[in-house]
C-alpha positions in Angstrom: 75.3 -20.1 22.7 73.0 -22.5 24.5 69.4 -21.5 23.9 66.1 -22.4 26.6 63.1 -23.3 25.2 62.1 -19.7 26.4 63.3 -18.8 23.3 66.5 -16.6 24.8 69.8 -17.3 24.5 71.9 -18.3 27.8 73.0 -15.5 29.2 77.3 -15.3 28.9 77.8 -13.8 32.3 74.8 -14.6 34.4 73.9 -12.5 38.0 72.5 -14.9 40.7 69.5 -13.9 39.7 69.5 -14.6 36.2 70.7 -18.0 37.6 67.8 -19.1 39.9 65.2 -17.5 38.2 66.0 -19.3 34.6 66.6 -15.7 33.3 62.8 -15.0 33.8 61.3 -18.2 32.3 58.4 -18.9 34.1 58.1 -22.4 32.5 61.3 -23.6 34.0 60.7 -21.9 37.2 57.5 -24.0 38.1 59.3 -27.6 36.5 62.5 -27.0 38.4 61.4 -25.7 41.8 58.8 -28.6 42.0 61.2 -31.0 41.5 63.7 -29.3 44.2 60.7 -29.5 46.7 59.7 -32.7 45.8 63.0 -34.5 45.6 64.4 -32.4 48.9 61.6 -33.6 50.6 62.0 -37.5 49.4 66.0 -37.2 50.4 64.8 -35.9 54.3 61.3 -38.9 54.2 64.3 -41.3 53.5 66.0 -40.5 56.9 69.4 -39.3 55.9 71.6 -38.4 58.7 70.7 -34.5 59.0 74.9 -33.5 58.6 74.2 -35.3 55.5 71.3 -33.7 54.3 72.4 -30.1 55.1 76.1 -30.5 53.3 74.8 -32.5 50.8 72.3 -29.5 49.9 74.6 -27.0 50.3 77.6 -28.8 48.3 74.8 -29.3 45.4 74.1 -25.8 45.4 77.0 -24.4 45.3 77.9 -26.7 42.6 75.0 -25.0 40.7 76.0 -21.3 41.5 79.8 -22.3 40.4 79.0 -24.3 37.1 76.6 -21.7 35.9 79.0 -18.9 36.7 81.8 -20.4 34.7 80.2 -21.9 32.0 77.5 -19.0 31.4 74.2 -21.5 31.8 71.0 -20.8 33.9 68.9 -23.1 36.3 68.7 -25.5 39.4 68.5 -28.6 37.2 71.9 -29.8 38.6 70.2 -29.7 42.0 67.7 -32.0 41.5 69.3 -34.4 38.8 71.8 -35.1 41.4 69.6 -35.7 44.6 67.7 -38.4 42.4 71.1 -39.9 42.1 71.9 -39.6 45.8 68.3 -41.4 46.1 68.6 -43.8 43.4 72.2 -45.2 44.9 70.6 -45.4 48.3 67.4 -47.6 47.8 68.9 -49.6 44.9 72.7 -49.9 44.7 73.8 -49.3 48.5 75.2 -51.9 50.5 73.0 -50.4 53.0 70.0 -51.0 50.3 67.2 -49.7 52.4 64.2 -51.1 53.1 61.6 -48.0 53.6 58.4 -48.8 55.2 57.2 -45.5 55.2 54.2 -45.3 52.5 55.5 -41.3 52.5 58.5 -42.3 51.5 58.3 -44.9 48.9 55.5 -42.5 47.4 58.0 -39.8 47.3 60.4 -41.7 45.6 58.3 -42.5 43.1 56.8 -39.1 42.4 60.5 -38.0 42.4 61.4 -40.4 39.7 58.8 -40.4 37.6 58.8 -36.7 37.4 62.4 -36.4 37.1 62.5 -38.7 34.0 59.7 -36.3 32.5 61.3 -33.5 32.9 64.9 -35.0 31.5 62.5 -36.0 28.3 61.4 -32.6 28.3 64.5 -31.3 28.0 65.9 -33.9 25.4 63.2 -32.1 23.0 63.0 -28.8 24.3 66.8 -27.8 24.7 70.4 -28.5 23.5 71.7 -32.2 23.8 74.2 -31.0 26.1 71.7 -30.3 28.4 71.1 -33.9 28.4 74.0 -34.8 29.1 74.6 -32.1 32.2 71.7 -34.0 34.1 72.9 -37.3 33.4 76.4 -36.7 34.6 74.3 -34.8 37.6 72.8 -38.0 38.4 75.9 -39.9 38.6 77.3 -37.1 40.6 74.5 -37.5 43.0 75.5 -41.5 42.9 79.1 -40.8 43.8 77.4 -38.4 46.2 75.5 -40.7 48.2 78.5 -43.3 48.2 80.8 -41.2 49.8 78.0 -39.9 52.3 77.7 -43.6 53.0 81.3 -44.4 53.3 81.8 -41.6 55.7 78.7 -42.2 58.0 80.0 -45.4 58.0 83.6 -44.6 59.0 82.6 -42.0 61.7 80.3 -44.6 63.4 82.6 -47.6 62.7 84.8 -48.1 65.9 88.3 -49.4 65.3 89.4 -52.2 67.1 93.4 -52.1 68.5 
């Protein structure tokens, strides 16, 4: 079984509650929930579409809720992996590469990288190696994410010539 650094062992059939509140882990509440704050608030400073923002959020989420449920892990770190992605993709790999004048926002980007690259070092010490590699493969997701957010913002405003 995958252990936290909390000492405990994942729980093989986690409740809801055991899932958002790291199975009592007080430690992994305050990194986790920051970094959901942090990096919700540097998606919304980086003016995505609101559609995008909400089903985004909510598609992440439940992405969380699911994985956990059938895999027996605990935690929001799926969340915020992936919304770096989503963030990542749109300042620096977009064709829509944005160029933010908002001192907010470029300071919110930073904070939200720099403190997600901590906490994935964290992690690398602190827990399992697959851990690792479940926010990695978050961040991509959050990549892919953002691309297909882009594709169909860009297809729904996009008027087709006959």
């Amino acid at each position: 079984r995958t252990k936290m650094s909390c000492g405990k062992p994942c729980p093989s059939h986690p409740t809801l509650l055991q899932i958002f509140s790291y199975d009592d882990c007080a430690t992994y509440i305050y990194i986790n929930y920051t970094l959901v704050a942090i990096l919700q608030t540097s998606i919304v400073s980086h003016g995505y579409a609101r559609k995008t923002v909400i089903s985004t959020t909510f598609y992440l989420w439940l992405f969380q809720i699911i994985l956990c449920l059938c895999v027996g892990c605990v935690g929001v770190s799926v969340v915020w992996s992936s919304q770096l992605g989503m963030l990542y993709h749109l300042r620096n790999l977009s064709v829509f590469r944005l160029q933010v004048s908002s001192n907010l926002a470029n300071g919110l980007y930073l904070i939200s990288f720099v403190g997600t690259i901590a906490a994935w070092i964290y992690y690398a010490f602190v827990d399992d190696a697959l851990t690792t590699v479940a926010h990695l493969a978050a961040f991509a997701m959050g990549v892919v994410l953002d691309r297909i957010a882009n594709h169909y913002n860009e297809l729904r405003t996009t008027k087709r010539v006959d």
